[in-house]
VEXVEXPA-231627 format. One record per residue (C-alpha): residue in three letters; residue number from 1; x, y, z. Coordinates in nm, 2 decimals, padded with zeros to 4 digits. Each point is the difference from the previous one (the first is absolute). Layout:
// VEXVEXPA-231627
(atom "ALA" NUM (X Y Z)) ...
//
This chain:
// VEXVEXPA-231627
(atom "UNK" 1 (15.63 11.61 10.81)) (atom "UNK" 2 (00.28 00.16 -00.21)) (atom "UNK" 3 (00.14 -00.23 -00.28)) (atom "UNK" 4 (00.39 -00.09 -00.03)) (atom "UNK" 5 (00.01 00.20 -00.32)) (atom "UNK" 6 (-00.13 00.28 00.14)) (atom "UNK" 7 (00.20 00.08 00.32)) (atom "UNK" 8 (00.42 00.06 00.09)) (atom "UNK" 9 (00.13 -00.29 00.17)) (atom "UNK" 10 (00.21 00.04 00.31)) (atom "UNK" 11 (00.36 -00.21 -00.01)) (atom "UNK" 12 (00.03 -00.29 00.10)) (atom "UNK" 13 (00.33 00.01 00.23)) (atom "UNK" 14 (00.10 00.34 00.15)) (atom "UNK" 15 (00.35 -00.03 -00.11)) (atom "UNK" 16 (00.25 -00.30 -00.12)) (atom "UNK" 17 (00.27 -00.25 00.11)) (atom "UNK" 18 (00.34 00.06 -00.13)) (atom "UNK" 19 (00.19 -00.31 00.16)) (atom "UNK" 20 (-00.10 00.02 00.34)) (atom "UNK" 21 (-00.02 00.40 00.01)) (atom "UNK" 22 (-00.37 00.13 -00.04)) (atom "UNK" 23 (-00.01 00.32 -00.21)) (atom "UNK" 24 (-00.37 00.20 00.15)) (atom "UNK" 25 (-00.16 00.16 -00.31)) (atom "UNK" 26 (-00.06 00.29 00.24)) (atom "UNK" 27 (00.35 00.06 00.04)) (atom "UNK" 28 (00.10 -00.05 -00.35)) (atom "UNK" 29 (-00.30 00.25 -00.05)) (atom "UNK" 30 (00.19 00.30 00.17)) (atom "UNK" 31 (00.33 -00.10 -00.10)) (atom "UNK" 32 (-00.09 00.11 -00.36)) (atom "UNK" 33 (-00.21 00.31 00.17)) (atom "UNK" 34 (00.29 00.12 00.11)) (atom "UNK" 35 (00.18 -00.06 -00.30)) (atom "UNK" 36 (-00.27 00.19 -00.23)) (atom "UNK" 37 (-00.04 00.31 00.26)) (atom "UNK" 38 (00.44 00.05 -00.03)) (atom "UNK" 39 (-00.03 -00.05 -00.39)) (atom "UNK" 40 (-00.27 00.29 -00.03)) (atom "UNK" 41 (00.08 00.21 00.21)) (atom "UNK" 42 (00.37 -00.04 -00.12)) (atom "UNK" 43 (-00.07 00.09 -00.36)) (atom "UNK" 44 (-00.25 00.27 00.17)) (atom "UNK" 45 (00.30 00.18 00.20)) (atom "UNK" 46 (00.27 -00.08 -00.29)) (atom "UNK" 47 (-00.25 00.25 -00.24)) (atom "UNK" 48 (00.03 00.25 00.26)) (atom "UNK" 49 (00.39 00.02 -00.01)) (atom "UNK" 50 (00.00 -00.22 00.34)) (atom "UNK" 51 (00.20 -00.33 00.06)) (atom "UNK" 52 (-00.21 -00.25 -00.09)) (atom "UNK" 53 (00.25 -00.24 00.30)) (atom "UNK" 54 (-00.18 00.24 00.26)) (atom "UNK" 55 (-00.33 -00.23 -00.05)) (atom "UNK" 56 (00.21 -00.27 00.09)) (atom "UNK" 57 (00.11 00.10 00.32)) (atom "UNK" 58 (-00.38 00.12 00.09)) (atom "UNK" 59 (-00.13 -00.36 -00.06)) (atom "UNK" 60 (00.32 -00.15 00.20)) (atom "UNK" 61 (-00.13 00.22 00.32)) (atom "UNK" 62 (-00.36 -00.01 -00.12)) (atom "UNK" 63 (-00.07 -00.33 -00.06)) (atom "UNK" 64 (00.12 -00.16 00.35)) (atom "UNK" 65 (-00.19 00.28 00.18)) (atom "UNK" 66 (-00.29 -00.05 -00.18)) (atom "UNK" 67 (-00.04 -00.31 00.12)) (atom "UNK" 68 (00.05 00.12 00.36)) (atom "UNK" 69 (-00.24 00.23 -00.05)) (atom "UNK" 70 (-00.23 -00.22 -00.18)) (atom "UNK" 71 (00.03 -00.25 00.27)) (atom "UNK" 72 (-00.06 00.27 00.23)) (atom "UNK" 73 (-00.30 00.08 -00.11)) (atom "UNK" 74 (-00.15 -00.33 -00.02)) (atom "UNK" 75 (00.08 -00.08 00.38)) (atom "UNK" 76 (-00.17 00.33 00.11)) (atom "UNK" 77 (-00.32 -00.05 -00.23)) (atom "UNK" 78 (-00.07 -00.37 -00.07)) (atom "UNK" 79 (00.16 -00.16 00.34)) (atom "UNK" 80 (-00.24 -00.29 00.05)) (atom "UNK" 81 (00.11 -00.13 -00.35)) (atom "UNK" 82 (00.37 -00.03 00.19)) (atom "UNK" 83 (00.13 -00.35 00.06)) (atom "UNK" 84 (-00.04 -00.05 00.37)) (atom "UNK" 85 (00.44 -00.11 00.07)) (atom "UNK" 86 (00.28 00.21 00.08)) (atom "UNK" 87 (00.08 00.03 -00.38)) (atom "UNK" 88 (-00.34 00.12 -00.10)) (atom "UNK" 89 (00.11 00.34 -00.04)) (atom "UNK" 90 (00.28 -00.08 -00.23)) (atom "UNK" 91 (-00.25 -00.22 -00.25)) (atom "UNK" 92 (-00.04 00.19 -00.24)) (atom "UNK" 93 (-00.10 -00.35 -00.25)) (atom "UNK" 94 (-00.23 -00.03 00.28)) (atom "UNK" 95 (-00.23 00.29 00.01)) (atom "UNK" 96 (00.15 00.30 -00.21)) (atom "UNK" 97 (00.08 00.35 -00.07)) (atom "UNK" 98 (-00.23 00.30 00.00)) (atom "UNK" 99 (00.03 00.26 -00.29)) (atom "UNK" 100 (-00.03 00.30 00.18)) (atom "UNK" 101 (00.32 -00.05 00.20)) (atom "UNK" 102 (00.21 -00.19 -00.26)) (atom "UNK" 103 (-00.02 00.34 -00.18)) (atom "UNK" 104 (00.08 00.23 00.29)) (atom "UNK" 105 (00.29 -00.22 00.14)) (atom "UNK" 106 (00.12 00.00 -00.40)) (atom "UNK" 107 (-00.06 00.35 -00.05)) (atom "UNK" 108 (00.18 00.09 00.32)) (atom "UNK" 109 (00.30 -00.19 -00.07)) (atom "UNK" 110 (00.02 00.21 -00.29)) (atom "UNK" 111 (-00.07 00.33 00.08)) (atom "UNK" 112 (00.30 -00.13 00.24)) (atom "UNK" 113 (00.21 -00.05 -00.28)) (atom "UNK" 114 (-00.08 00.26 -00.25)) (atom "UNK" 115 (00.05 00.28 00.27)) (atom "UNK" 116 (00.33 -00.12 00.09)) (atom "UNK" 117 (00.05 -00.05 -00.39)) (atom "UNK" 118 (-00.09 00.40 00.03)) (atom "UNK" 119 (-00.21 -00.08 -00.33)) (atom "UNK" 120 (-00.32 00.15 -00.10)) (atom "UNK" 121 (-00.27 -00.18 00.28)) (atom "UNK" 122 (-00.35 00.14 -00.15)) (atom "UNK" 123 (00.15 -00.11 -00.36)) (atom "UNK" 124 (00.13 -00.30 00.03)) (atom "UNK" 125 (-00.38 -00.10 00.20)) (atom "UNK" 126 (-00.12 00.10 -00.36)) (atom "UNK" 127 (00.21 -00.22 -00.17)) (atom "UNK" 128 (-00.07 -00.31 00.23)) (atom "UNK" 129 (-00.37 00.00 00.02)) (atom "UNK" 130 (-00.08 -00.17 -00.29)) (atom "UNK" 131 (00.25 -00.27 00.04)) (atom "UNK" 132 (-00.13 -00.04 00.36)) (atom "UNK" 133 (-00.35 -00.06 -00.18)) (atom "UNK" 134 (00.16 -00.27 -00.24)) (atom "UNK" 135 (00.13 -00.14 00.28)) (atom "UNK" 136 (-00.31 -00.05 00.19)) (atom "UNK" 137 (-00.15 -00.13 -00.28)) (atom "UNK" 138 (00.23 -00.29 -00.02)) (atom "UNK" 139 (00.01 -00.07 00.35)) (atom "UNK" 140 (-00.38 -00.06 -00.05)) (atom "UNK" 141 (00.09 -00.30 -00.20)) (atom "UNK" 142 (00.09 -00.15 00.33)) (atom "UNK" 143 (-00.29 00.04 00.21)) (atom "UNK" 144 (-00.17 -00.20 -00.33)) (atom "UNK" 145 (00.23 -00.31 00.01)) (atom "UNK" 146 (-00.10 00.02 00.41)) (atom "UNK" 147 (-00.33 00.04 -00.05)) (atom "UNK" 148 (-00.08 00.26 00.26)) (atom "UNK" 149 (-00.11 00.40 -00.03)) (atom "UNK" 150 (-00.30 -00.09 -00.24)) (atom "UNK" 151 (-00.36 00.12 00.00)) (atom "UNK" 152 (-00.35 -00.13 00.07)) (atom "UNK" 153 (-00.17 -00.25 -00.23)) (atom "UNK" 154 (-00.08 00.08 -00.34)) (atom "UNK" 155 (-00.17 -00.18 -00.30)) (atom "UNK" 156 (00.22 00.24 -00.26)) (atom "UNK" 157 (00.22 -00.17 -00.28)) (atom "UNK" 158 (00.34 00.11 00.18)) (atom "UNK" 159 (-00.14 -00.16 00.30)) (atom "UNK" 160 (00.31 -00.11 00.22)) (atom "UNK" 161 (-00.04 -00.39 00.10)) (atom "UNK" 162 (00.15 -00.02 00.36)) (atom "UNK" 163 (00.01 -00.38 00.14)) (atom "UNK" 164 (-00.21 -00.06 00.30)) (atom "UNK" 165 (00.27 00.04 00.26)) (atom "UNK" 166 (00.10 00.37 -00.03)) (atom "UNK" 167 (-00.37 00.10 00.01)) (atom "UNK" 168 (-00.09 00.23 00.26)) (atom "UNK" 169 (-00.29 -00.15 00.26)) (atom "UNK" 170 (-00.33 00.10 -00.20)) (atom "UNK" 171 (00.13 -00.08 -00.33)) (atom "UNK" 172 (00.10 -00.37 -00.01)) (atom "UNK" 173 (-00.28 -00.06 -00.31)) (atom "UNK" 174 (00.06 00.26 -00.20)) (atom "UNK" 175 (00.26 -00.08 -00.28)) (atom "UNK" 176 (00.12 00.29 -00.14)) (atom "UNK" 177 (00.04 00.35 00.16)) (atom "UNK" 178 (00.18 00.32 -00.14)) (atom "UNK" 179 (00.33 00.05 -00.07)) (atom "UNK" 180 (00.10 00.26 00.16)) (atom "UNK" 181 (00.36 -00.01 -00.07)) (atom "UNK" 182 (-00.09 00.02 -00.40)) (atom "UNK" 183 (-00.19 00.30 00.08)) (atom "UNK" 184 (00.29 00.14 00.21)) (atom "UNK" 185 (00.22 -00.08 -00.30)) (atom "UNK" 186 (-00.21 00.13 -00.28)) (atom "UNK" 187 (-00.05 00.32 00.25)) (atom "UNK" 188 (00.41 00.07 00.10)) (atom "UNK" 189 (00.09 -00.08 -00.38)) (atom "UNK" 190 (-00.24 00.30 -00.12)) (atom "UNK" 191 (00.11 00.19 00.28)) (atom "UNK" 192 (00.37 -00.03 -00.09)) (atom "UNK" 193 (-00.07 00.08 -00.39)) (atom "UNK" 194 (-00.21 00.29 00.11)) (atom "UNK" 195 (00.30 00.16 00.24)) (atom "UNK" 196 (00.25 -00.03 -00.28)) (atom "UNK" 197 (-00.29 00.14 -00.26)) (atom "UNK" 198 (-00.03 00.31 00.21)) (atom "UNK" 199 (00.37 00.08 00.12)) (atom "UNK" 200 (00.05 00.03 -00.38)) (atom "UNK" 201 (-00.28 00.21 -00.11)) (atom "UNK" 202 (-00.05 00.20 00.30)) (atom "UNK" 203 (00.20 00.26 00.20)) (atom "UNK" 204 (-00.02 -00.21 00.36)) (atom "UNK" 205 (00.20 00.13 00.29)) (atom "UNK" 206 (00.17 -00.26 00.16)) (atom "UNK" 207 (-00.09 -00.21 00.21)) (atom "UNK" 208 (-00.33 00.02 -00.15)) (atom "UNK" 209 (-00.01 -00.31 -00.20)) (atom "UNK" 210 (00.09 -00.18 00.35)) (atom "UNK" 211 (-00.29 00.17 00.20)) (atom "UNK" 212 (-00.18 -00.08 -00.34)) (atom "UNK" 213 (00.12 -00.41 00.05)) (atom "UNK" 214 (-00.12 00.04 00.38)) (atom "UNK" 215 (-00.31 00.12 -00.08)) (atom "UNK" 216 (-00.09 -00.21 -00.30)) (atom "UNK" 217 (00.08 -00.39 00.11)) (atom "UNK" 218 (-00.16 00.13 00.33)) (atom "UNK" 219 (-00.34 00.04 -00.22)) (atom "UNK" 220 (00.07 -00.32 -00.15)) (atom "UNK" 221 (00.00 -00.16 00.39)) (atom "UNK" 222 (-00.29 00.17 00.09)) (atom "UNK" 223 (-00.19 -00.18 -00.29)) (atom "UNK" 224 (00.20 -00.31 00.10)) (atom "UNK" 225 (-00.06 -00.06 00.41)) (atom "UNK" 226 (-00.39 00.04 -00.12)) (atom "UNK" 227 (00.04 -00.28 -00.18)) (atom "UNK" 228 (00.23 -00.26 00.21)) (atom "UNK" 229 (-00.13 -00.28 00.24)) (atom "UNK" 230 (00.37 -00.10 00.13)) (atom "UNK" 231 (00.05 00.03 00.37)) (atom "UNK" 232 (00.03 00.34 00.14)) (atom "UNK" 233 (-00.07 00.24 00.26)) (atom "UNK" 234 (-00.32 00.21 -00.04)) (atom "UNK" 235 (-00.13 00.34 00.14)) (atom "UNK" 236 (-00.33 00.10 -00.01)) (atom "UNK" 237 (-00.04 -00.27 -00.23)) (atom "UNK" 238 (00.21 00.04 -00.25)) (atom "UNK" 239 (00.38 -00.12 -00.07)) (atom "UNK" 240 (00.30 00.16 00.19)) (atom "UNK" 241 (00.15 00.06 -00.33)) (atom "UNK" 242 (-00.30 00.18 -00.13)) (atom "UNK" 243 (00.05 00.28 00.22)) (atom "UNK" 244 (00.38 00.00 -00.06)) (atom "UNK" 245 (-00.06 00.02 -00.32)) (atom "UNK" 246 (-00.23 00.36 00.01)) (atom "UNK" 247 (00.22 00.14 00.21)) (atom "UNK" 248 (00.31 -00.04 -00.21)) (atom "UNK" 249 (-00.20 00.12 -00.31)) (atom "UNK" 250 (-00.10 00.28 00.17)) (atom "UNK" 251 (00.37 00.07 00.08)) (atom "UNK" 252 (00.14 -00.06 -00.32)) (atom "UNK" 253 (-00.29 00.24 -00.18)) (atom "UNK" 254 (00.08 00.24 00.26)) (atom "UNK" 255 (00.37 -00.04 -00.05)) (atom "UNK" 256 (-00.01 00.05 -00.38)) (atom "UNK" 257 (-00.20 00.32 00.03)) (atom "UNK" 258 (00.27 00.14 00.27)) (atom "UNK" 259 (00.28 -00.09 -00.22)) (atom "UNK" 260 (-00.16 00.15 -00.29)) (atom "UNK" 261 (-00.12 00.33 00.10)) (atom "UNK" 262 (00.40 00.16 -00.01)) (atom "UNK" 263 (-00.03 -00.01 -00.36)) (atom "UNK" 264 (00.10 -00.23 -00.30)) (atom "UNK" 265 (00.34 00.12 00.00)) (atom "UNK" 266 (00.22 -00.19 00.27)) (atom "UNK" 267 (00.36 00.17 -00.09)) (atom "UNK" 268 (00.04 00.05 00.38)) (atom "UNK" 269 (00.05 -00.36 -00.02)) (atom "UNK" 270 (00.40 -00.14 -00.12)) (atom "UNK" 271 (00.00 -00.23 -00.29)) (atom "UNK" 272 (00.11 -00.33 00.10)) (atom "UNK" 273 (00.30 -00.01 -00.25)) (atom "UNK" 274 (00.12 00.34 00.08)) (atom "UNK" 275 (-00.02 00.20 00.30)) (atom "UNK" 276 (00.01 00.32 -00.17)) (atom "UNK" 277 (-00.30 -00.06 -00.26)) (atom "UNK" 278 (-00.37 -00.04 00.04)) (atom "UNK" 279 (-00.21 -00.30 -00.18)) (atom "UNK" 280 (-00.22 00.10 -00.26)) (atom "UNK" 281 (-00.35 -00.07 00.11)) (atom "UNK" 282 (-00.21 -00.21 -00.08)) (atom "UNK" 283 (00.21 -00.27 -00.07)) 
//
């Protein structure tokens, strides 16, 4: 059995009291995503000659229909984890929110916005896909403090210690399992570093880096849903999410090679900060 010294602990409390309000860790936990995806990608668009307030307005229509389509997603795939009342739908503290359709619904909302912005679409998806990686790197944090989404046993030293009740069926002796949400973390924080690495020391057409961010934290999930024991759905047994996962990093890596065959040189596209010159790429 794993010692104490050698193995993460899981939180005690999945949130706090503040008077007689309850603050959920989880929701704290995407509060400051969003906060850290409208920062980066802020400063991003700003460098580009943009206005940096545009990243606000995205994350005001982004954020609430992320959680629609988040919510979405978790009804249509993970339905028997749905509290069986009238409100089960709308419980999102009861159940959750599936990645996959948090983006679209947030990257919907927008596309929605930018285009009647008129600002540069493929561009600005450049400029927002590493804060969207930050982002999902924090909101991780939550999913720890609820102590859900981790991996099958394992005697490592980061060996996450989940108590006995949130233990899937099969697993109720085993102590410590792996943390997948600090490998999801580790993975979108590399990720993010990388996509601002190569924007600036390499001629990318837009919106390569985005078909890049697609393609890359879908790797990540392949490796990921091979390792989780949570509940899920399962085709020809293997997670839902699994194949999800292949076929969005097959899109994304066929995406990237689309965008990039045109050429380096995107001066067909406006520059966000004028309408009458053309970004310098690369940047």
């Amino acid at each position: 059995m794993t010692s104490l010294l050698a193995s993460i602990p899981s939180p005690g409390s999945n949130g706090f009291h503040v008077g007689p309000l309850f603050f959920r860790a989880y929701g704290i936990a995407y509060v400051f995503a969003v906060l850290a995806a409208v920062v980066i990608t802020g400063r991003r668009w700003g460098k580009l000659g943009g206005d940096p307030a545009l990243a606000q307005e995205c994350a005001l229509w982004g954020f609430p229909a992320g959680l629609i389509g988040g919510r979405i997603y978790f009804l249509l795939t993970s339905w028997n984890e749905v509290p069986d009342a009238w409100w089960g739908p709308f419980a999102i503290w009861r159940g959750g929110l599936g990645i996959w359709g948090g983006i679209a619904g947030g990257v919907a909302a927008g596309i929605w916005v930018l285009h009647r912005r008129g600002a540069n679409i493929s561009l600005f998806m450049d400029c927002v896909a590493p804060g969207l990686l930050v982002a999902q790197a924090i909101g991780r944090i939550g999913n720890w403090f609820n102590q859900e989404l981790f991996g099958g046993p394992t005697s490592l030293p980061w060996g996450l210690e989940i108590d006995r009740q949130y233990r899937p069926d099969g697993y109720l002796d085993d102590p410590t399992f792996h943390p997948t949400f600090l490998y999801e973390i580790i993975w979108n924080v590399g990720l993010a570093a990388f996509l601002v690495w190569l924007g600036h020391h390499r001629r990318i057409r837009p919106p390569g880096l985005f078909a890049l961010y697609v393609a890359g934290y879908s790797f990540g999930r392949i490796w990921e849903e091979l390792l989780r024991v949570d509940p899920a759905h399962h085709i020809l047994g293997l997670r839902l999410n699994f194949f999800v996962a292949i076929v969005l990093f097959t899109i994304g890596i066929a995406w990237f090679v689309r965008t990039q065959r045109k050429g380096p040189d995107y001066d067909d596209e406006p520059y966000p900060g004028d309408r009458e010159a053309a970004p310098v790429a690369g940047r």
